[in-house]
C-alpha positions in Angstrom: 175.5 -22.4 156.4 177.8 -21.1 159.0 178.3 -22.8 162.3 175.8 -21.6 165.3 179.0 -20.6 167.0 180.0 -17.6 164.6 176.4 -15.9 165.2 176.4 -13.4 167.7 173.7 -13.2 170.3 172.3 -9.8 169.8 169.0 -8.1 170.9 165.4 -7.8 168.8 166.2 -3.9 168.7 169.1 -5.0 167.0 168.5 -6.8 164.7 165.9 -4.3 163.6 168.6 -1.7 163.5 170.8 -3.9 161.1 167.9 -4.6 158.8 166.8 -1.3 158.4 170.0 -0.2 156.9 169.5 -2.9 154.7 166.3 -1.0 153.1 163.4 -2.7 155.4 161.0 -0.4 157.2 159.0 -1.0 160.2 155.5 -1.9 159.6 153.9 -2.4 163.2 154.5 -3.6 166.5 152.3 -6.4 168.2 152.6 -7.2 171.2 156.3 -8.9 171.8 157.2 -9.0 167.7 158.2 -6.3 165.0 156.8 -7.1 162.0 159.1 -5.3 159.5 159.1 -5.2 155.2 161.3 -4.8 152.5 159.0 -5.2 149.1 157.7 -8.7 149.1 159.4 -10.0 151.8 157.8 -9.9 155.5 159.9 -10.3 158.5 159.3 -10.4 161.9 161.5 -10.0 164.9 161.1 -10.7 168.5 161.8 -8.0 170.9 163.9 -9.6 173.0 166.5 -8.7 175.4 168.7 -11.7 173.7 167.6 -13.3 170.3 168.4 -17.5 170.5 171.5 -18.0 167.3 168.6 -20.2 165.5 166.0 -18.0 165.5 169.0 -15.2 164.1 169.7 -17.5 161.4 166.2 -18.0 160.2 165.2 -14.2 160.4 168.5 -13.9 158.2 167.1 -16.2 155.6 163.9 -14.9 155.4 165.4 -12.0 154.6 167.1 -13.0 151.8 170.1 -11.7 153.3 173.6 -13.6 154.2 175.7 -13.3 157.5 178.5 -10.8 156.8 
């Protein structure tokens, strides 16, 4: 697991952007959270100006994806 110091502190929009070119589409929109899907695997995002480094890191792994 890589130290909370190497993620970035980046935006919901973001982090939506980065995903979707990674293959998952947006599903809805509720409220404050993007709900976004790739197959089986559900993600959502806040949509927040700045996204906290632990939240990042768990939207990461529910993603199945690693930081690169």
């Amino acid at each position: 697991m890589p130290d909370r110091k190497t993620l970035p502190v980046i935006s919901g929009k973001d982090v939506v952007k980065i995903l979707c070119k990674n293959g998952f589409i947006v599903r809805r929109q509720t409220g404050s959270h993007i709900i976004i899907k790739h197959e089986k695997r559900q993600v959502v995002v806040p949509n927040h100006d700045e996204i906290d480094r632990g939240t990042l890191r768990s939207i990461i792994k529910q993603a199945g994806l690693t930081v690169e």
